[in-house]
N, C-alpha and C positions, 0 to 999 in steps of 0.2 A: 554447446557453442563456445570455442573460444574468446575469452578475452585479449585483446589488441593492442598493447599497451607502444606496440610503434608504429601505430597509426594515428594519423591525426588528430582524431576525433575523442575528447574525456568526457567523461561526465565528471565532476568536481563536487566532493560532496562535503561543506562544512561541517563534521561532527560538534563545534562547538554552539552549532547554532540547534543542535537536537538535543544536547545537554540544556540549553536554555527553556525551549521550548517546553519540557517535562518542567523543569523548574516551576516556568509562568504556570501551567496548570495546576501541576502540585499545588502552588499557593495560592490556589483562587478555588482549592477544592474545601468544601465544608468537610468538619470532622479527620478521621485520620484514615482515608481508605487505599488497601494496597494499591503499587500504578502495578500495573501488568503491561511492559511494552508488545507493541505489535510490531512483527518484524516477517510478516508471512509475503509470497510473493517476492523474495531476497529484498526484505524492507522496502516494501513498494521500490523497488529500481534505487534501492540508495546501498544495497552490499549488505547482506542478514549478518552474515559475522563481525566483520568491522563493526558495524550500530551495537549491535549485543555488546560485542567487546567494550567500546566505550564507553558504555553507557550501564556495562552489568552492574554495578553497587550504585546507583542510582535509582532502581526500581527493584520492586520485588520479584518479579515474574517474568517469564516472555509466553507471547501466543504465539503460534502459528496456523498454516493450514492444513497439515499433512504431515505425516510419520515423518518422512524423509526430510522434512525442513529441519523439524526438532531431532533426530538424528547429527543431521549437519551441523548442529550447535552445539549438541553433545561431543562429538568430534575435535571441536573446536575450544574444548574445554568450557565451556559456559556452562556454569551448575546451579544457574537462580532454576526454581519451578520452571518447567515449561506445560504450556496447554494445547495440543492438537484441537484448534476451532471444530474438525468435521470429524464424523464417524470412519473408522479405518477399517479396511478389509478384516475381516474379523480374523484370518490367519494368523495376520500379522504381528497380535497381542504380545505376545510373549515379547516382542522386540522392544516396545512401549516399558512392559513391569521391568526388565534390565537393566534399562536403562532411567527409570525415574519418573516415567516421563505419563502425565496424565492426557486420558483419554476423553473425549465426547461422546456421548452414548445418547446417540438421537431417535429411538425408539427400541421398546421393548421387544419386538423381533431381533432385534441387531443381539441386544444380550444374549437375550436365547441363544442366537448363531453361536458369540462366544462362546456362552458354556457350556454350547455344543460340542466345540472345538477343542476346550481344554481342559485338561484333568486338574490342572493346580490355577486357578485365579488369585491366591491369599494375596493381599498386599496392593496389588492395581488400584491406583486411582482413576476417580471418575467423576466427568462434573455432568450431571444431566441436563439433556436440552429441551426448553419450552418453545414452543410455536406457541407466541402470541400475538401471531398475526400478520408474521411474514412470509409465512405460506410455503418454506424452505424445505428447514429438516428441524426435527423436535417434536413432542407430545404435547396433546391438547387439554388432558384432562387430568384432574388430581389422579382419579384413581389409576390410572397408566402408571404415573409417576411414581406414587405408594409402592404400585407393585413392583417396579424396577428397585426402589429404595428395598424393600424385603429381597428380594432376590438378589442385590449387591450386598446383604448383610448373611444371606445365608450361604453365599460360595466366598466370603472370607475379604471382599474389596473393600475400599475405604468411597464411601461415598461422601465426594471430597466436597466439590460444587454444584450448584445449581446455578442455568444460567437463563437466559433470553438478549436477543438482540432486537431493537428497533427501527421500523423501517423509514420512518419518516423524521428521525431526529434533527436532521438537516432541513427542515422544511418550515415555512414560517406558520403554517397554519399547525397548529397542534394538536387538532381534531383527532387524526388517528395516534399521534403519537402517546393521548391519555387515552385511547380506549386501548393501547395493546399495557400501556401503565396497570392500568386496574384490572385488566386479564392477568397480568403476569404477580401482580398482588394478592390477588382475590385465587391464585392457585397458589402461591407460597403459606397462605392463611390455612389450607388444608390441606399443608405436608404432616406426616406421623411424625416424623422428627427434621430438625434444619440441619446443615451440614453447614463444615468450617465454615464458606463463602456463598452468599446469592450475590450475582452482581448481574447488571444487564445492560452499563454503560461503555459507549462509543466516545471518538471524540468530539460528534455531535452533542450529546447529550451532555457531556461533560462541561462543553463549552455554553449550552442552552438551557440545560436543565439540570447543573450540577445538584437540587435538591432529589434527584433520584439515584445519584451514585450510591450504592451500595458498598460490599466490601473489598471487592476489586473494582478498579477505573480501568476497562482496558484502551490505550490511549492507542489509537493506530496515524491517519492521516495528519492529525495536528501536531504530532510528536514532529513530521515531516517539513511542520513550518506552512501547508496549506491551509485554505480554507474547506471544511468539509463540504459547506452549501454553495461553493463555486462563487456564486455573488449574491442570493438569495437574503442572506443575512451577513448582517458584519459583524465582524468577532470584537466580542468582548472586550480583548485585549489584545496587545502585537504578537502575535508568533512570526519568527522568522524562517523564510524558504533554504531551506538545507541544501539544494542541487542546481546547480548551471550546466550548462550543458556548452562544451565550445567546440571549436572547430577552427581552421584555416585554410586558407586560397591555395588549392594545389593546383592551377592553373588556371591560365587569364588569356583571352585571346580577345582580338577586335573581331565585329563579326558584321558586315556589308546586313544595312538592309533589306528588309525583301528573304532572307535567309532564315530558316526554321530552327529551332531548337528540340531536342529529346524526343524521345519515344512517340512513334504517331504521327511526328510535327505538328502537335499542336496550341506550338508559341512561333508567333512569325513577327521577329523585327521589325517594329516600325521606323527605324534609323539607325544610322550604324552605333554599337553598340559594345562596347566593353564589356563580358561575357566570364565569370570566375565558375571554378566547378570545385564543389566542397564534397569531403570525403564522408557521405553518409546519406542511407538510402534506408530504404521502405525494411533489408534483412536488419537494421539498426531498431525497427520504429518509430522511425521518421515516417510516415506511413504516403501513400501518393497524394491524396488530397491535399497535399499541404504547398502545392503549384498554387501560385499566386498571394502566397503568404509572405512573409520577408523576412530575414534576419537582421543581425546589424555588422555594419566592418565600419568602422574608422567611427562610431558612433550617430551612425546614418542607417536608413531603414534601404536594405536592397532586397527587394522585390526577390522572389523564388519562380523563375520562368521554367517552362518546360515539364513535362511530365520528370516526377521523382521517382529516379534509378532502384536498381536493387541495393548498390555499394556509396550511389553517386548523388549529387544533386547539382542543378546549376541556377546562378542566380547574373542578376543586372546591378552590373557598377555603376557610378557615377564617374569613374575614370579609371584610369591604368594605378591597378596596383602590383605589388610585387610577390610572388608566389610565399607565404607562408605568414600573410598577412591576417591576425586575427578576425575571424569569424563568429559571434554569438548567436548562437541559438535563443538559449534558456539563460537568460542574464541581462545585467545592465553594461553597457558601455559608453561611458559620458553623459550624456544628460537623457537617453533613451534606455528603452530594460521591455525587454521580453518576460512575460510569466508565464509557466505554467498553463494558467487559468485563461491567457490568449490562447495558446494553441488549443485548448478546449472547445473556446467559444469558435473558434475557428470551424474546428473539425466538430462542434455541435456532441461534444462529449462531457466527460469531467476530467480534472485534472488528475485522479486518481489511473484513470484508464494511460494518459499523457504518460507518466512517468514508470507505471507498471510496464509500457510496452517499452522501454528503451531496453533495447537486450543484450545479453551478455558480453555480445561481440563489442559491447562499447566500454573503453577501460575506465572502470573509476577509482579517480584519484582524490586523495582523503586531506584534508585540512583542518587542525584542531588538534 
């Protein structure tokens, strides 16, 4: 999908408030453990390159989710480590050792596949994956893992990391989040040997549980300026929201009550009515549920009437404005502010999902 950059509609992304953000955590982490940015998902809807780029001699590392992401950074000259979070077509190997770029190896069949696949392994990185108790992708048992570590020392790889992810770090009750703790403890206690890094922190955990960070912090959502647990808990300390999201009035018409609006008709005027239609619709992810929501224009809450368009959306004035008159989405204007974390609550999601769907076709623009 293309990006739009003479269309109305930016998403606006302060890189200087994602430099900060890494900062706050950085220094509120015990000890001296690498940051590993997360930038997978084109940095949750904030631009993978751009972030990388400002942010590369700030952290040690970048993740991602897939070959092609860390590809795209490589491209793009960005040369910190990079980590493929999920296991890759096994084919694909040789493109990863090339290029530098370390791989996930979420079970011992998948190796196999590899070394099926390829005559020359020497050199690939690898950080192996535990399931402790997210139920995803990973191994459950020392001895899996043992045998993967022998099998990654006798085709010539480096077995770089060990890792695990937590599923309930964001959550206030801790119940599950110590028993996948002592799962993923209680199997690093009976590795043959430990590699460079074990790490198995989020920016949950970071933020809740910074005594389990190990030797990579991989910082993903907080870096962004969100809250990981949406409202759940309160953070620690301030991070700042990196993304706004704006818009403006491409046209305004008076509209007789009794007259229906959008797809369906099912918004009916209850008086006549000043009527604005903003340039961004459900192929943006701005998604339909989001009728009877509001934005802001002149720092006033106007209502979102009408079913929301593919391109389009229409909302209710308080009066006649003039066509190119600022529109907020995802922002503050005057003494009101849209979050994130609204459009969540809203659409009964998390904020992660909110910002991951704004897509391509929406142009952002970088501040910092």
């Amino acid at each position: 999908m293309k990006s739009s950059p003479h269309r109305h509609t930016a998403a606006v992304i302060n890189l200087e408030n994602i430099a900060e953000n890494i900062n706050r955590v950085r220094g509120h982490l015990p000890g001296q453990p690498e940051l590993w940015a997360v930038v997978k998902a084109n940095a949750y809807g904030h631009g993978a390159v751009r972030v990388a780029r400002h942010i590369h001699d700030m952290v040690e590392g970048f993740c991602v989710s897939n070959l092609d992401e860390a590809l795209e950074l490589r491209q793009h000259l960005i040369t910190q480590p990079l980590l493929v979070l999920s296991g890759i077509v096994p084919a694909n190997v040789d493109l990863a050792r090339a290029n530098g770029i370390s791989l996930t190896c979420p079970s011992l069949e998948w190796l196999e596949l590899i070394i099926e696949e390829h005559q020359d392994l020497t050199g690939l990185k690898v950080h192996v994956k535990v399931d402790s108790g997210m139920g995803r992708i990973g191994m459950r048992s020392a001895d899996e893992v043992n045998q993967v570590i022998r099998l990654l020392d006798q085709e010539g790889m480096q077995f770089e990391g060990l890792f695990t992810h937590f599923a309930t770090a964001d959550e206030a009750n801790p119940d599950k989040f110590e028993q996948q703790r002592q799962t993923f403890d209680n199997l690093v206690s009976q590795l043959e040997r430990r590699p460079r890094y074990i790490h198995s922190t989020n920016s949950a955990a970071a933020l809740w549980h910074s005594e389990q960070v190990g030797d990579i912090e991989r910082l993903g959502i907080g870096m962004y300026g969100l809250n990981p647990s949406g409202e759940a808990i309160e953070l620690p300390y301030e991070l700042k929201p990196a993304l706004s999201l704006v818009s403006e009035l491409t046209h305004v018409s008076k509209i007789p009550k009794g007259e229906t609006v959008g797809y369906g008709a099912t918004y009916e005027l209850a008086e006549d009515s000043y009527v604005g239609t903003v340039s961004i619709g459900y192929a943006d992810g701005w998604t339909r549920d989001m009728q009877g929501f509001y934005v802001l224009v002149n720092g006033k809450k106007a209502e979102i009437i009408g079913r929301v368009s593919m391109d389009q959306m229409t909302i209710k004035l308080d009066k006649d404005y003039k066509i190119g008159t600022p529109v907020t989405l995802i922002g503050r204007d005057g003494d009101e502010e849209i979050t994130a974390q609204d459009i969540a609550n809203w659409r009964k999601t998390i904020a992660y999902e909110v910002v991951c769907l704004l897509s391509d076709r929406i142009y952002r623009k970088y501040i910092g």
